[in-house]
Backbone and ligand atoms as CSV (ligand in chain L), in Angstrom:
chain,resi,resn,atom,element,x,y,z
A,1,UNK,N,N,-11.877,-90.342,105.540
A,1,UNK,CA,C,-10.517,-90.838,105.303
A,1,UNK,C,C,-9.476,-89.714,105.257
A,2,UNK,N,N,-8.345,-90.309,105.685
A,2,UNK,CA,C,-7.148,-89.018,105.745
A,2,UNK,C,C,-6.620,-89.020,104.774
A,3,UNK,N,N,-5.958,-88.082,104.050
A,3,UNK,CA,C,-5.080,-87.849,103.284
A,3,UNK,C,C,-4.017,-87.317,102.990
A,4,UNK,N,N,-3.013,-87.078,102.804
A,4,UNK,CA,C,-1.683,-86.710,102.957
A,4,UNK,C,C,-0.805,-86.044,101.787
A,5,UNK,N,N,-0.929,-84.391,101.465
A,5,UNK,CA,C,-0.447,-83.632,100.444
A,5,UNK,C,C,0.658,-83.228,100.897
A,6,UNK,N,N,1.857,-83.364,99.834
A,6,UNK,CA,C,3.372,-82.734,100.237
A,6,UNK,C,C,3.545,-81.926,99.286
A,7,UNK,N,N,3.396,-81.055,99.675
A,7,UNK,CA,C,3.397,-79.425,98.691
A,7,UNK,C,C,4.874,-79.427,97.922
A,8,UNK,N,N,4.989,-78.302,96.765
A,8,UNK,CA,C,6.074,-78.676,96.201
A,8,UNK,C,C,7.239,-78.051,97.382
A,9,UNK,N,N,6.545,-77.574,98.028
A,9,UNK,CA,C,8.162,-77.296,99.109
A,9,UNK,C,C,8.845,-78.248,100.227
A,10,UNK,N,N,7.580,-78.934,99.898
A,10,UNK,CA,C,8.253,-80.509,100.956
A,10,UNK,C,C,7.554,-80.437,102.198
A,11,UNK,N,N,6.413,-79.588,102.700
A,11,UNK,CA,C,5.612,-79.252,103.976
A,11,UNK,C,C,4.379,-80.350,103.426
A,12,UNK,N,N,4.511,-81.499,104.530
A,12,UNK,CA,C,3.295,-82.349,104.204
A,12,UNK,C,C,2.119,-81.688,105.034
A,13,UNK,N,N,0.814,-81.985,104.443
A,13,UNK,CA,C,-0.279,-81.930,105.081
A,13,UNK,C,C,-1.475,-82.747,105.294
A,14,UNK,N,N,-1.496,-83.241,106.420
A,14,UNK,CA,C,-2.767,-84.462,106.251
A,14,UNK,C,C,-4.328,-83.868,106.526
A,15,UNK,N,N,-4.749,-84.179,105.714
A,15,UNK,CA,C,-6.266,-83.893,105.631
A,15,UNK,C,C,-7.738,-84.537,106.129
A,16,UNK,N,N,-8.306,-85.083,106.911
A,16,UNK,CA,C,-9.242,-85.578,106.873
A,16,UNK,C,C,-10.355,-85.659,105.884
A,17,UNK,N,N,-10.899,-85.842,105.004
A,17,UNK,CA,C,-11.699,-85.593,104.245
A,17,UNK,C,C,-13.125,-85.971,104.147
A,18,UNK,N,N,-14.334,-85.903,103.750
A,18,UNK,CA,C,-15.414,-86.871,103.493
A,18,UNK,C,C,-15.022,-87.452,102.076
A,19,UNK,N,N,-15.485,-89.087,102.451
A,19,UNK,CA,C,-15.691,-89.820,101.136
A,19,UNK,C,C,-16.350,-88.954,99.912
A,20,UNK,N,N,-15.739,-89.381,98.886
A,20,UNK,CA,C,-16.602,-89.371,97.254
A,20,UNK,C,C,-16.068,-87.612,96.820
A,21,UNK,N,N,-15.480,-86.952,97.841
A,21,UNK,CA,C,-14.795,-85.812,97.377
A,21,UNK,C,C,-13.266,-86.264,96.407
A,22,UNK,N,N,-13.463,-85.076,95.188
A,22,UNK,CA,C,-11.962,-85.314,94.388
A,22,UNK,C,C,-11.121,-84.611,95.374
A,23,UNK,N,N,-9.650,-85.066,95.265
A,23,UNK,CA,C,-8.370,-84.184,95.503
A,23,UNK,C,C,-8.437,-82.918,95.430
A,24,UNK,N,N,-8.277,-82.596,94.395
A,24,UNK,CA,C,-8.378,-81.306,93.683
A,24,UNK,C,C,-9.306,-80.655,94.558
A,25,UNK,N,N,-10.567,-81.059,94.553
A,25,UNK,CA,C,-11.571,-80.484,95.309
A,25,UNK,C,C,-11.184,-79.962,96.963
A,26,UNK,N,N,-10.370,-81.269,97.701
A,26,UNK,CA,C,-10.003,-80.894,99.123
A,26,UNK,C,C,-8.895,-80.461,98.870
A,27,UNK,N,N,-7.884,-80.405,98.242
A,27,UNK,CA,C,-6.612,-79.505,98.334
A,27,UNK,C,C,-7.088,-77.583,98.128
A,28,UNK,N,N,-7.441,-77.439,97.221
A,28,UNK,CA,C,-8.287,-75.965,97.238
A,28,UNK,C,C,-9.262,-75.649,98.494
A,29,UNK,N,N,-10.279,-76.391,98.727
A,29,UNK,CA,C,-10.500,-76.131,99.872
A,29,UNK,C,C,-10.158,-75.696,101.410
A,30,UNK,N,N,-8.852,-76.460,101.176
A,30,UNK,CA,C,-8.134,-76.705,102.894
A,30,UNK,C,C,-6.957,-75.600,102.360
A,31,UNK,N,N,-6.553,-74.865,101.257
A,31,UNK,CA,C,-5.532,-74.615,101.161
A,31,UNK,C,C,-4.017,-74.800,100.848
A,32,UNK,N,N,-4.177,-76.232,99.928
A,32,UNK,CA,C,-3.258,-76.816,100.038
A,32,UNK,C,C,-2.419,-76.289,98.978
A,33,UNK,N,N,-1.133,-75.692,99.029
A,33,UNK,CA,C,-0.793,-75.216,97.582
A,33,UNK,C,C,-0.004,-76.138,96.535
A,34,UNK,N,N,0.482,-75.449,95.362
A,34,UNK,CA,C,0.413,-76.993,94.219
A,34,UNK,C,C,-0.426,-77.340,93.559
A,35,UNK,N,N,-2.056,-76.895,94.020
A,35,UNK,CA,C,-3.125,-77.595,93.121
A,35,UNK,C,C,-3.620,-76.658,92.979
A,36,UNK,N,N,-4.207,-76.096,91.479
A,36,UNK,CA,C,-4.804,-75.190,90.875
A,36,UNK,C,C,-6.189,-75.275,90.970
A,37,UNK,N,N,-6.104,-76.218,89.811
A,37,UNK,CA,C,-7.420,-76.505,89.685
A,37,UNK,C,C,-8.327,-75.588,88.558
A,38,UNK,N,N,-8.116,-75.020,87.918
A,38,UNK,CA,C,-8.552,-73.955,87.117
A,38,UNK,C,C,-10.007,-74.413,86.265
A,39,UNK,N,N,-10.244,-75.547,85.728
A,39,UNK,CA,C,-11.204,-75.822,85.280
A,39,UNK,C,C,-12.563,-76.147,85.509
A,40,UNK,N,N,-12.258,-76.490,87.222
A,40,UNK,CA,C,-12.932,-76.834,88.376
A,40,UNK,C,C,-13.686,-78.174,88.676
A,41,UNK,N,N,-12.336,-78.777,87.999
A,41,UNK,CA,C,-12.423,-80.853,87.951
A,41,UNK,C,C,-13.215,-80.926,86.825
A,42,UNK,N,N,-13.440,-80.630,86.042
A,42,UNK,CA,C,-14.102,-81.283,84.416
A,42,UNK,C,C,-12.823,-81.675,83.349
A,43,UNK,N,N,-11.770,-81.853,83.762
A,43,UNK,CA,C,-10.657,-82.888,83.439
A,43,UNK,C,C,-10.095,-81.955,82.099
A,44,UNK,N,N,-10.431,-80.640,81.654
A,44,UNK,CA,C,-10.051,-80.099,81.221
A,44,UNK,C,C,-8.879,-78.840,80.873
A,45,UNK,N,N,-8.146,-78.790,82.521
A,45,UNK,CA,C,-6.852,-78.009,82.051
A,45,UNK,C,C,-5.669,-78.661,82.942
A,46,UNK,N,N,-5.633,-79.661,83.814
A,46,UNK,CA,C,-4.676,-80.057,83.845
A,46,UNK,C,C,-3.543,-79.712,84.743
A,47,UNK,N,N,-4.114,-78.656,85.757
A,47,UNK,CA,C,-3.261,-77.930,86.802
A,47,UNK,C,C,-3.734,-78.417,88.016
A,48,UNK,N,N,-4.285,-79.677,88.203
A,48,UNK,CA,C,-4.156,-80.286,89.230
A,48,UNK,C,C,-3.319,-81.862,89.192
A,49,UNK,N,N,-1.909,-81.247,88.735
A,49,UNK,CA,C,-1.561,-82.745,88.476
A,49,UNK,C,C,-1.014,-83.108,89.819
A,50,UNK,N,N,-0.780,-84.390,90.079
A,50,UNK,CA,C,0.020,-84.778,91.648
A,50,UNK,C,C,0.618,-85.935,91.097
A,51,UNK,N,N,1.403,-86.768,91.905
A,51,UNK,CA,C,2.083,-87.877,92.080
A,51,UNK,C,C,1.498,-89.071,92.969
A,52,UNK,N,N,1.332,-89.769,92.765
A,52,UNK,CA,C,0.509,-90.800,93.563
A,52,UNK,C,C,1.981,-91.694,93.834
A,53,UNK,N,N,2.397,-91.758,95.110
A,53,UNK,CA,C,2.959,-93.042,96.109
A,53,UNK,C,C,2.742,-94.221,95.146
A,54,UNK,N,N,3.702,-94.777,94.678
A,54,UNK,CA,C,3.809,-95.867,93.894
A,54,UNK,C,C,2.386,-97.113,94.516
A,55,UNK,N,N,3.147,-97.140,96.467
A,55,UNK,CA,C,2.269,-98.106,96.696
A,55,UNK,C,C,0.604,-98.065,96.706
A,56,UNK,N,N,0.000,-96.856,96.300
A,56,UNK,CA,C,-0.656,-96.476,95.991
A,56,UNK,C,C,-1.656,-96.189,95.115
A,57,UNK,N,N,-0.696,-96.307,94.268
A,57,UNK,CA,C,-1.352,-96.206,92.712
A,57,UNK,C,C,-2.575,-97.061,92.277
A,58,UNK,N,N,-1.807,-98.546,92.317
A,58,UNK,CA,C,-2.899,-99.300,91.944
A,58,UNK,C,C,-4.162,-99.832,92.614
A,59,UNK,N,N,-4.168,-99.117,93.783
A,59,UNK,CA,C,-5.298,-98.957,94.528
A,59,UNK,C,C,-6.597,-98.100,93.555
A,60,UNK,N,N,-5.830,-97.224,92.744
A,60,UNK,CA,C,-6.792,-96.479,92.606
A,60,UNK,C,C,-7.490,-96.944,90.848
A,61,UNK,N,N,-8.685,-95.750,90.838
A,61,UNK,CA,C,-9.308,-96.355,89.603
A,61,UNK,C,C,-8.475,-95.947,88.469
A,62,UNK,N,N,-7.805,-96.905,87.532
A,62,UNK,CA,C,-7.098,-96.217,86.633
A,62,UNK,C,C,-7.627,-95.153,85.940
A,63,UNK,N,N,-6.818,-94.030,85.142
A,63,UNK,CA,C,-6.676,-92.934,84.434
A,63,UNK,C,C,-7.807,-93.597,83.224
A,64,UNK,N,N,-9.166,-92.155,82.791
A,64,UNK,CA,C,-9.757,-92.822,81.637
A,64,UNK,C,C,-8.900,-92.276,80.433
A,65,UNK,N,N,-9.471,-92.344,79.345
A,65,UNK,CA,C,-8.637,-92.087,77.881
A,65,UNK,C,C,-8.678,-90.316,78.241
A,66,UNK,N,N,-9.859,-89.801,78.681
A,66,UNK,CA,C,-9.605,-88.295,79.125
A,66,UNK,C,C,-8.419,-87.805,79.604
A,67,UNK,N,N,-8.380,-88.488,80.839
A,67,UNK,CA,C,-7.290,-88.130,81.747
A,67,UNK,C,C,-6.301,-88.404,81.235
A,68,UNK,N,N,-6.064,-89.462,80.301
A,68,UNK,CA,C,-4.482,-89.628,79.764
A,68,UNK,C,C,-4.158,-88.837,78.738
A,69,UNK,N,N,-5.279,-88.261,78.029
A,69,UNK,CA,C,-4.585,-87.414,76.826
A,69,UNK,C,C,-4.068,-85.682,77.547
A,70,UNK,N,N,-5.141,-85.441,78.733
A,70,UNK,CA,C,-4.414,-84.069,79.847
A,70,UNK,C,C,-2.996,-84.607,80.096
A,71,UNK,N,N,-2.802,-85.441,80.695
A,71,UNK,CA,C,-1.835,-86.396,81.338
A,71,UNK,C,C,-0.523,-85.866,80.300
A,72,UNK,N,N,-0.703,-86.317,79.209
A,72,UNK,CA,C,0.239,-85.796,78.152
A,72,UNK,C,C,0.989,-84.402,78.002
A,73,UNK,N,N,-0.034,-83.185,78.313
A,73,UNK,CA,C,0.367,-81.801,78.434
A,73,UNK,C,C,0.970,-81.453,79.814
A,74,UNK,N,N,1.094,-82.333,80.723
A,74,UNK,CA,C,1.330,-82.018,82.336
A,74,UNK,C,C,3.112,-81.351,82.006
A,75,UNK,N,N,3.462,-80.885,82.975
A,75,UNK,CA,C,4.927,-80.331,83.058
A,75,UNK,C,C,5.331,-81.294,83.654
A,76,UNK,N,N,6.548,-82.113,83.440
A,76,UNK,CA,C,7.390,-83.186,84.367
A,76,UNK,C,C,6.312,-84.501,84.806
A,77,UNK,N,N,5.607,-84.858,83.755
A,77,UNK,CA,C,5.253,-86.666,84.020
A,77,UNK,C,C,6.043,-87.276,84.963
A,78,UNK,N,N,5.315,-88.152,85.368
A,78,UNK,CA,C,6.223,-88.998,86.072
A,78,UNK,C,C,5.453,-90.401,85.979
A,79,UNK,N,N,5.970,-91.586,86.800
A,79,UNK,CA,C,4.742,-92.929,86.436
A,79,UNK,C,C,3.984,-92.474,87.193
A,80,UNK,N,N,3.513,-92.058,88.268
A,80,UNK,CA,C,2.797,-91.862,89.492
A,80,UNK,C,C,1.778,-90.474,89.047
A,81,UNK,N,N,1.787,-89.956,88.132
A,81,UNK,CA,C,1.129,-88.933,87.601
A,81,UNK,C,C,-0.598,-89.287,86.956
A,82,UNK,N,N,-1.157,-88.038,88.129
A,82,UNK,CA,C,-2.710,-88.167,87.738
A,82,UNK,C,C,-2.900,-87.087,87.548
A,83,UNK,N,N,-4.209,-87.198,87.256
A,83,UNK,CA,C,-5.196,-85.592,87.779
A,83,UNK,C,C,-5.920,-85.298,88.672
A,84,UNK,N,N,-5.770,-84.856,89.983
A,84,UNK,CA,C,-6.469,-84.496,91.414
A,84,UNK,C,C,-8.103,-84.742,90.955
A,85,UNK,N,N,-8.267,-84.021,90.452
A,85,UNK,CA,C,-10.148,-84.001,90.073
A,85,UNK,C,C,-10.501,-85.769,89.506
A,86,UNK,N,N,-9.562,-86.059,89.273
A,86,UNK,CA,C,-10.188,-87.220,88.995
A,86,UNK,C,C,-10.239,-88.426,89.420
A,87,UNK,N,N,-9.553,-88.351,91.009
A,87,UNK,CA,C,-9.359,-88.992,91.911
A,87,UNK,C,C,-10.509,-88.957,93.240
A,88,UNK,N,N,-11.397,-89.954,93.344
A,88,UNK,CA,C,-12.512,-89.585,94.399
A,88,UNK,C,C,-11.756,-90.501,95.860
A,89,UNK,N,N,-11.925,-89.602,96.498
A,89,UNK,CA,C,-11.280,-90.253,98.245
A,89,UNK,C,C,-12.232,-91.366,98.268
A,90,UNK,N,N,-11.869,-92.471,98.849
A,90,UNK,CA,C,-12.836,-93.160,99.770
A,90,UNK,C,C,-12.567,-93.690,100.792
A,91,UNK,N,N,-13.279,-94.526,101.607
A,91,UNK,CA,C,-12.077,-95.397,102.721
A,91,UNK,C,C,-11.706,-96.218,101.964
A,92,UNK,N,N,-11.229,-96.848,101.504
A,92,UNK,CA,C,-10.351,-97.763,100.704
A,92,UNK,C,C,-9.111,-97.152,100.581
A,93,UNK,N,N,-9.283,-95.516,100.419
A,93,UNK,CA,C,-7.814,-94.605,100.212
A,93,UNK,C,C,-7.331,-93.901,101.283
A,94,UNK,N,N,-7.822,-94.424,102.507
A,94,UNK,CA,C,-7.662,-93.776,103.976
A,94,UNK,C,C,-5.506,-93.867,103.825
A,95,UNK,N,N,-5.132,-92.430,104.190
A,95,UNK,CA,C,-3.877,-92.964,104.148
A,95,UNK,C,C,-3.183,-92.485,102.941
A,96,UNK,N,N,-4.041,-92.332,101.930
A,96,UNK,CA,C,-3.557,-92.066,100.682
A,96,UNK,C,C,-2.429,-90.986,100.649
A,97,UNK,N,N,-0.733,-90.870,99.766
A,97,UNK,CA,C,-0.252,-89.656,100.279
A,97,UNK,C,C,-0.329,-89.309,98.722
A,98,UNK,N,N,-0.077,-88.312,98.218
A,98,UNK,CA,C,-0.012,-87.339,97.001
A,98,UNK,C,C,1.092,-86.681,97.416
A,99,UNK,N,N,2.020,-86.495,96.158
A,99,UNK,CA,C,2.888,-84.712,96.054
A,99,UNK,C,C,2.593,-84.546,95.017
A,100,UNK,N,N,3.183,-82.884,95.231
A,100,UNK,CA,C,2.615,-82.011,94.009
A,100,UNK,C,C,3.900,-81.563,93.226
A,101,UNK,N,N,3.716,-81.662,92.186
A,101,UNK,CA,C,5.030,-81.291,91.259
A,101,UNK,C,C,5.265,-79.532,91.428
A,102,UNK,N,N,6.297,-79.770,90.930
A,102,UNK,CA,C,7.162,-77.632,91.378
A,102,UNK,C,C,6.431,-76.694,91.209
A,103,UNK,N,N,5.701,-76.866,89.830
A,103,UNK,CA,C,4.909,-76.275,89.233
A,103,UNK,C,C,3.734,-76.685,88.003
A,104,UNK,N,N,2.395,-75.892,87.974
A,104,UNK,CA,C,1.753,-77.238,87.410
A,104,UNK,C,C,1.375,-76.076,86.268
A,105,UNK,N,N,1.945,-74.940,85.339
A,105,UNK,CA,C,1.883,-74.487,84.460
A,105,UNK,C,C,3.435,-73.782,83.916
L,1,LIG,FE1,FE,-8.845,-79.085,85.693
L,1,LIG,FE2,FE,-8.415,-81.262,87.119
L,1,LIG,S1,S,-9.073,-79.356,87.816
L,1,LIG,S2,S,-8.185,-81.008,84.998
């Protein structure tokens, strides 16, 4: 499935990905900048936050009580606010677009 990162400078990038990979995981990989990732997806620091496309959102599996208490420390919330690592691609999310906030510390 493809995926679609708009860096905080506004340069989108679409990704192809394999299923059952996190965000976080293919944005570091491919280079995508915006996503940290520092903890290395164990939902513990919170520098992979993105924005999920409204129409989008509820496609996906909601945020657990984990992710919402990171969710809390993020810089600039927004409604559309997740955590990359805790988002798994699938085809169901073919299409999916993400941006990345200015800065994620
Ligand atoms: Fe650390 Fe997502 S990579 S919380």
């Amino acid at each position: 499935p493809k995926i679609v990162f708009i860096q905080p400078d506004g340069v989108s990038r679409s990704i192809d990905a394999d299923a059952g990979q996190n965000l976080m995981d293919i944005a570091t990989n491919h280079l995508v900048s915006g996503i940290v990732g520092d903890c290395g997806g164990c939902c513990s620091c919170a520098t992979c936050h993105v924005y999920v496309d409204d129409a989008w959102a509820a496609k996906l599996v909601p945020a657990d009580e984990m992710e919402q208490a990171m969710l809390e420390g993020v810089i600039d919330p927004q409604t559309g606010s997740r955590l990359g690592c805790q988002i798994q691609l699938s085809d169901a999310l073919d299409g999916l677009v993400v941006r990345m906030p200015a800065r994620q510390f």
